[in-house]
C-alpha positions in Angstrom: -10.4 9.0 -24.1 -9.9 9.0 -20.4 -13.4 10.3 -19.2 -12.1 12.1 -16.6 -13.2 16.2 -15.3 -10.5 17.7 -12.6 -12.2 19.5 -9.9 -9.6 22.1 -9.0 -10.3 24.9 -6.5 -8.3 27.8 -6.6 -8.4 30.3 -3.5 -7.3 33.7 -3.1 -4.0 32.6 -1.0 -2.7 30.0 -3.9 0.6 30.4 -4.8 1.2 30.6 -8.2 4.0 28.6 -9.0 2.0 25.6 -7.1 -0.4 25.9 -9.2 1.2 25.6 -12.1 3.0 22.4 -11.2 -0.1 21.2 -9.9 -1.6 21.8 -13.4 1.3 20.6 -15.3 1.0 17.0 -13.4 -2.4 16.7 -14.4 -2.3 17.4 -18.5 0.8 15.3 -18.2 -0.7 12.2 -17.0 -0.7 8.7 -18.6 -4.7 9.0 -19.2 -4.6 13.1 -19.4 -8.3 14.4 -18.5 -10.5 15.7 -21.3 -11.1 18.6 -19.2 -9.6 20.8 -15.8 -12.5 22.7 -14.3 -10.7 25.4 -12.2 -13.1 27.3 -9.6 -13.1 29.9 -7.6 -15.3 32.0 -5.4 -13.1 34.5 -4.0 -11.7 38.0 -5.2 -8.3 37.0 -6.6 -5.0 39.3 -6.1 -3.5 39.8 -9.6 -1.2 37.2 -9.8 -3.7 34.1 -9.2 -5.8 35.5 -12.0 -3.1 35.7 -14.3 -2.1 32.3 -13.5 -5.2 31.0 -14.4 -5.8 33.1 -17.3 -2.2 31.4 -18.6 -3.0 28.2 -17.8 -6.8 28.6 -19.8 -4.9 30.0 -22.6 -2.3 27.3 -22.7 -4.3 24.5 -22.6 -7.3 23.9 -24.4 -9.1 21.0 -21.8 -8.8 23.8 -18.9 -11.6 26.5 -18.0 -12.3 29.2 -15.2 -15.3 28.6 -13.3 -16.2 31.1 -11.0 -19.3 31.2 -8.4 -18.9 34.5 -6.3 -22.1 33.0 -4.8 -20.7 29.8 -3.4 -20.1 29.9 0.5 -16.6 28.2 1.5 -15.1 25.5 -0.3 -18.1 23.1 0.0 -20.2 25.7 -1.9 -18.1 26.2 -4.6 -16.9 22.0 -5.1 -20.7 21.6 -5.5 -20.9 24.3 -8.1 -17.9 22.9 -9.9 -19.3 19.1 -9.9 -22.1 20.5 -12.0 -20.2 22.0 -14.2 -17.9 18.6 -15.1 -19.2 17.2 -17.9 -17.2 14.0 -17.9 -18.6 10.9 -16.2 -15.6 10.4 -14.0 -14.5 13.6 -11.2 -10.7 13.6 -10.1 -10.1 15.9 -7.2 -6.8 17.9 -7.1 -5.9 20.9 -5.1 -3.6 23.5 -6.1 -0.3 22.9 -4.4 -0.5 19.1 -5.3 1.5 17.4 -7.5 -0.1 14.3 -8.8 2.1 10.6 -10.3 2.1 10.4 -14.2 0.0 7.0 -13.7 -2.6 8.3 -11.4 -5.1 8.7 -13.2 -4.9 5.5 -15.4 -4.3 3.3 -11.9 -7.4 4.8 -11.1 -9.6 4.4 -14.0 -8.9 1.2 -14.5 -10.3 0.0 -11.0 -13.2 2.1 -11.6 -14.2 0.4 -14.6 -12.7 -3.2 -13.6 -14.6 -3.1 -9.9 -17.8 -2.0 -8.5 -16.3 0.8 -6.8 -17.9 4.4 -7.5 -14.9 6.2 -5.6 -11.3 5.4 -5.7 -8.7 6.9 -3.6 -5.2 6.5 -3.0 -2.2 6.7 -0.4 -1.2 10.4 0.3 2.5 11.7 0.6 2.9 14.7 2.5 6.0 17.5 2.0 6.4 20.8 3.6 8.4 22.4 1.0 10.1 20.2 -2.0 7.9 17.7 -3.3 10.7 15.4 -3.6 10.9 15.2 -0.3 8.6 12.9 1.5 7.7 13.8 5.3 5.4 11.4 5.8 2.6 8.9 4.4 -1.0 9.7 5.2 -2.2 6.0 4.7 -5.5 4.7 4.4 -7.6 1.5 4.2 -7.8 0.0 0.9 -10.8 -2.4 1.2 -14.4 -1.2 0.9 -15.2 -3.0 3.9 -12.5 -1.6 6.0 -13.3 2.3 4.8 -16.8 1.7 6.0 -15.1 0.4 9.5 -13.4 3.3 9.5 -15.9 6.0 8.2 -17.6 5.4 11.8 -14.8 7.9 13.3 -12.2 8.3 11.1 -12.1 9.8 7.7 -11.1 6.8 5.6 -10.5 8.7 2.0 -7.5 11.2 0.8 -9.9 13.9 -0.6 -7.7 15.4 -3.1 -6.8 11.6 -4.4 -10.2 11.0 -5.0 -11.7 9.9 -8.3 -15.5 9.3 -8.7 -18.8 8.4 -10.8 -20.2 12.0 -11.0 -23.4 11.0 -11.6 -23.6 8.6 -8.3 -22.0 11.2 -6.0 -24.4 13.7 -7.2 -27.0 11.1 -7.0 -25.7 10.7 -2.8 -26.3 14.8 -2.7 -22.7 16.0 -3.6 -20.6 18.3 -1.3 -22.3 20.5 1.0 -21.5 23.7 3.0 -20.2 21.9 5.9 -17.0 23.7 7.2 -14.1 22.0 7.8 -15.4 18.4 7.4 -16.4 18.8 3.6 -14.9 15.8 2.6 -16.3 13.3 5.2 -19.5 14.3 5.5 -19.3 13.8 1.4 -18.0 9.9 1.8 -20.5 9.5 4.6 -23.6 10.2 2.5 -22.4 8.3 -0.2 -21.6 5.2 2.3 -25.1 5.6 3.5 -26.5 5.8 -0.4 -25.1 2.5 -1.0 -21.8 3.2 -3.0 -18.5 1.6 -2.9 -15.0 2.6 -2.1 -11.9 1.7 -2.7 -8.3 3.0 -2.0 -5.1 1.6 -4.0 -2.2 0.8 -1.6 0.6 3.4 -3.4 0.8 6.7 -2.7 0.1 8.6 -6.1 -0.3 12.2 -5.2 2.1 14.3 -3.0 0.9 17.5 -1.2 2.0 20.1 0.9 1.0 20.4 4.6 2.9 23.3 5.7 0.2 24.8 7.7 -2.2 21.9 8.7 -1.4 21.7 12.4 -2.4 25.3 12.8 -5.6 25.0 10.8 -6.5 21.6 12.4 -6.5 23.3 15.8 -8.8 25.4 18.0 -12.7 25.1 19.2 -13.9 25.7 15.7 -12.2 22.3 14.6 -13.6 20.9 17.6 -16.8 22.2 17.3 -16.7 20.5 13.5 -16.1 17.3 15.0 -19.2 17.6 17.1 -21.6 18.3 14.3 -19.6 15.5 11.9 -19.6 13.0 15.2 -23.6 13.9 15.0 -24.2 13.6 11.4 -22.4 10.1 11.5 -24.8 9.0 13.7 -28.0 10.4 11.8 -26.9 8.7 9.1 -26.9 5.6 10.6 -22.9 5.1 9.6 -21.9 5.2 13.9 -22.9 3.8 16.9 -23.0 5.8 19.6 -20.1 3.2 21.2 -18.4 5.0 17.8 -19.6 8.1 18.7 -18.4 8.2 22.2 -14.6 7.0 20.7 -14.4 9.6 17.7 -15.2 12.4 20.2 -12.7 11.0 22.9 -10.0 10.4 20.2 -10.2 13.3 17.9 -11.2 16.5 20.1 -8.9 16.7 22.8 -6.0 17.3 20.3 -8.1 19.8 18.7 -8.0 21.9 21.6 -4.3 21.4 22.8 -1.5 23.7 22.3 0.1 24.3 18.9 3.4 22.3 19.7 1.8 19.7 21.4 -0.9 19.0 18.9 1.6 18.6 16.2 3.4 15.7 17.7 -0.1 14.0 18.6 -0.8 14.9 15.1 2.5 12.9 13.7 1.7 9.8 16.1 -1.3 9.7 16.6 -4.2 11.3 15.0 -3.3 10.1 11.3 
């Protein structure tokens, strides 16, 4: 037995047919997980809620968890996390498409290493999932993620796979827009747990629209409060502060064409 929940979020603008091959490379893995926790929080069109209906009724280690309560996607990833039962948390997202050997590559460092969260390499496509754009690539060394967590977010969220008990322990997610993820690793750096990130790329996932939702003064403004937060939490200088806010928020606020080539260069 693998040990292993999915934390799968689902949102009103999924498509479909992503989901289903995002679900079909999870119960198809080398270690397959003893559960897939799907959640939502919003009002779903017809054919998302069939999907997952399908999906449930198809496969016996996946269930529907939905928190109409939950504000944005930090809200309802915390609600989920409670609800996983096994002691080990994948994250997936629902246009992803994750290797056959993921989750076992994973697994094993977790229970081979003091690590408490394991990431991996990140291949980006637009369209086809055969086709690689580019790598998002990330330090593998717990000593070099905590280097980077100063200014950088040093973990691919959806290849993420965790003790639930210790990131729930470090408070969990949060409702904190935009930077979820970071201010997630942050707490948990500052609580004393370890990271690691394997060297190969082992989930692929789409990126059509992330230049246009990593723009505009609400991104900015995010980098603000996360530059802040680093700091309370003792994880940045202010020499770190001073370089994530001169690094990462001009691009935020530059024009759509422009960002993206910083983006492709630069600021991953």
């Amino acid at each position: 037995m693998s040990g292993i929940s999915v934390l799968l979020p689902v949102a009103a603008t999924s498509d479909p047919n992503d989901l289903h091959r995002a679900h079909r490379s999870i119960v198809e893995q080398t270690a397959p997980p003893e559960e897939v926790i799907l959640v939502t929080n919003q009002l779903l069109p017809e054919d998302i809620e069939m999907s997952i209906s399908n999906l449930v009724d198809m496969h016996s280690v996946s269930q529907h968890e939905h928190f109409p309560n939950a504000h944005d996607l930090g809200g309802v990833l915390q609600a989920g996390l409670k609800k996983c039962t096994e002691p080990f948390v994948a994250r997936m997202d629902a246009d992803d498409v994750a290797e056959p050997e993921r989750f076992s590559q994973q697994l094993a460092v977790l229970k081979e290493t003091e690590a408490d969260i394991v990431g991996t390499q990140l291949a980006e496509f637009s369209d086809n999932p055969e086709y690689k754009e580019r790598t998002r690539e990330v330090p593998t060394s717990h000593d070099e993620i905590a280097e980077w967590m100063s200014w950088r977010c040093p973990m691919n969220h959806p290849t993420t796979i965790f003790d639930r008990d210790a990131v729930i322990d470090a408070g969990g997610y949060r409702d904190f827009p935009m930077m979820e993820d970071w201010d997630l690793w942050a707490r948990c750096l500052s609580a004393g747990l370890r990271f690691r990130n394997l060297d190969q790329a082992l989930v692929r996932a789409e990126v059509k629209d992330l230049v246009d939702r990593r723009g505009g003064l609400d991104y900015a403004k995010a980098e603000i409060r996360m530059a802040r937060e680093l700091q309370d939490l003792g994880v940045a200088s202010m020499q770190d502060t001073l370089q994530h806010l001169c690094f990462r928020i001009p691009p935020r606020l530059l024009p759509q064409q422009v960002r993206q080539r910083v983006y492709q260069t630069l600021a991953r």
